[in-house]
C-alpha positions as CSV (number, residue, x, y, z in Angstrom):
1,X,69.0,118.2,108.8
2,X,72.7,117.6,108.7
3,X,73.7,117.0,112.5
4,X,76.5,118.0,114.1
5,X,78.9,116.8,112.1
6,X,78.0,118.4,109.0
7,X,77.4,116.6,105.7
8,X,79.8,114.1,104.3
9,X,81.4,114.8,101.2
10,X,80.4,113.2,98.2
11,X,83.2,112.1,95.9
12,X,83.1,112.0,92.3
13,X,85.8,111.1,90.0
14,X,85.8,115.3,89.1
15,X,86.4,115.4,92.9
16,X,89.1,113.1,93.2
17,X,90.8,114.3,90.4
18,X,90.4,118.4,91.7
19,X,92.0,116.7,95.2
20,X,94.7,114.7,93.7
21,X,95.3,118.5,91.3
22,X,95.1,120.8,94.1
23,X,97.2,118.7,96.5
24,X,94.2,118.5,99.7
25,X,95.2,115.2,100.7
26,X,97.4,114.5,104.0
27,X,98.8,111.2,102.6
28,X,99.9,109.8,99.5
29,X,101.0,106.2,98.4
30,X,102.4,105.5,95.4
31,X,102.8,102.0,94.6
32,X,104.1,100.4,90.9
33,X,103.4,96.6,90.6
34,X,105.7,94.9,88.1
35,X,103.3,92.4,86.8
36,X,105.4,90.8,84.1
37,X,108.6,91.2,82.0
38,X,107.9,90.4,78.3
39,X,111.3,90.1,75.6
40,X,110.9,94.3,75.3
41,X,108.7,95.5,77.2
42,X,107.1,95.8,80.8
43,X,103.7,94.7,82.3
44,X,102.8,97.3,85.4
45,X,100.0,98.4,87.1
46,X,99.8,101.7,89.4
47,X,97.9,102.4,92.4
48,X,97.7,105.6,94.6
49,X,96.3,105.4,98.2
50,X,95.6,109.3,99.7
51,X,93.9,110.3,102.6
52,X,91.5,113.3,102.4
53,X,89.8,114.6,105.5
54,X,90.3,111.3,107.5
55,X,89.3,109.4,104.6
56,X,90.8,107.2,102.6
57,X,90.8,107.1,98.6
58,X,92.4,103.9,96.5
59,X,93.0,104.4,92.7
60,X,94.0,102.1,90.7
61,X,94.2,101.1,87.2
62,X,91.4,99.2,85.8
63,X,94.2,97.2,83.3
64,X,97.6,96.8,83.2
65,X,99.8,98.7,81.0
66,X,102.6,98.3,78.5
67,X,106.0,99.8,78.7
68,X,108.8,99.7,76.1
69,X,112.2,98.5,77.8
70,X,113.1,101.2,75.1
71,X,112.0,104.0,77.2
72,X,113.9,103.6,79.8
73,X,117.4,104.6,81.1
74,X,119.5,101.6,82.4
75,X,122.6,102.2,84.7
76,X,125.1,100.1,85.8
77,X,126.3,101.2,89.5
78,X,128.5,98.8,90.5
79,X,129.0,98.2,94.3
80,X,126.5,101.5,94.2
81,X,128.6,104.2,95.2
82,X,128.4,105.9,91.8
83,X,127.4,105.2,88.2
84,X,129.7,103.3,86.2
85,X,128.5,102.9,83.1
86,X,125.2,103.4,80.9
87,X,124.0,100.3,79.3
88,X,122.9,100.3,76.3
């Protein structure tokens, strides 16, 4: 017999992932960690903290990961108004 509050939900990891998909959470936290800076590359780790029917969901990443400085897009903006420059 379930009660009066019904049953609980069982989460899965297909669960979290149809949640996280179909956007039935009320929160969402999205957190980057920079663990490290190496001579061309970063060190980060990502986390997401959502709330689904009054309950809350952590997901993080079980190991870091490694991204090339090459990737990304560096700006210089100054007194950040507005871009100045790119950097290359």
């Amino acid at each position: 017999m379930a009660g009066f509050l019904g049953t609980k939900e069982v989460l899965t990891r297909e669960r979290v992932k149809e949640i996280l998909r179909q956007k039935e959470y009320s929160y969402l936290e999205e957190k980057v960690s920079l663990l490290e800076v190496r001579d061309d590359s970063f060190l980060v780790k990502l986390s997401f903290l959502i709330e689904h029917r009054k309950r809350m969901i952590a997901i993080e990443e079980k190991e870091p990961i490694v991204l090339a400085l090459k990737d990304f897009k560096i700006e210089d903006w100054g007194d950040g108004i507005r871009k100045v420059a790119d950097i290359d």
